[in-house]
N, C-alpha and C positions, 0 to 999 in steps of 0.2 A: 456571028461573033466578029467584031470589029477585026480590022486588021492594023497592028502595029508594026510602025518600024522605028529605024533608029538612025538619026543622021550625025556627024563625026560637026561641029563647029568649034572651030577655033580648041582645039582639044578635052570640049566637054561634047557628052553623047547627051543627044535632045530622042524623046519617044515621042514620036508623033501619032492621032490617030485623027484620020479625015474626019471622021463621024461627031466627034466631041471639037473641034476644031469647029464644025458646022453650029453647034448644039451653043456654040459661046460665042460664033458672030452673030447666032439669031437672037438670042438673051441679050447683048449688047445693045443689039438692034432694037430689038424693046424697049429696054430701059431707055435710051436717046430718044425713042417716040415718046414715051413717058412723059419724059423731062419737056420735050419740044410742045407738049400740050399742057404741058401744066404753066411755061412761061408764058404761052397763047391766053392761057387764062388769067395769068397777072397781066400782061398787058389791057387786056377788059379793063380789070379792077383799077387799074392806074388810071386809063380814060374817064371811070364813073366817078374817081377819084375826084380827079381835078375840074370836071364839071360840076360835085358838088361844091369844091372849094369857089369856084367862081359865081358858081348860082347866089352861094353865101355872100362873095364880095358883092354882088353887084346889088345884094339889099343893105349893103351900107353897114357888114359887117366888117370889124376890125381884122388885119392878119395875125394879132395875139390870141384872139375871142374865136376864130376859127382854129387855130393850131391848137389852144388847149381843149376845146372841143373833138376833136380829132383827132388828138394824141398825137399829132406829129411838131416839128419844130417849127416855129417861123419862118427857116432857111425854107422850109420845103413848100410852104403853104406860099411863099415868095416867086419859089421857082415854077410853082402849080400856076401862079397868076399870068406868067408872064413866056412860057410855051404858048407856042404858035394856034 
């Protein structure tokens, strides 16, 4: 059985217990790797993104004709063109 106590701050009492304390920075910890791989995976998608938005300009497609193809705005299919 867990052991609880009880600390005095600032006039309210806090119940502490090591074990669920542990149990919620490891669950934290997770979900952060989670997240931390799933934007590793958008970043891919943004690369393949914008290589095929250049594959497309560079056969003499329009930035209109590729944005509404692609769903995305012209602002972006601009900004796709023009990253390093």
């Amino acid at each position: 059985m867990p052991v609880e106590s009880t600390q005095k701050m600032a006039g309210i009492q806090i119940a502490s217990n090591p074990e669920k304390a542990d149990e919620k920075r490891d669950e934290e910890e997770s979900e952060a790797r989670i997240v931390e791989e799933e934007m590793k995976q958008y970043k891919k998608w943004m690369e393949s993104r914008d290589e095929l938005i250049k594959k497309a300009d560079q056969k003499g497609m329009s930035e209109v004709r590729i944005a509404s193809l692609m769903g995305h705005s012209r602002n972006t299919v601009r900004k796709s063109l023009h990253r390093g």
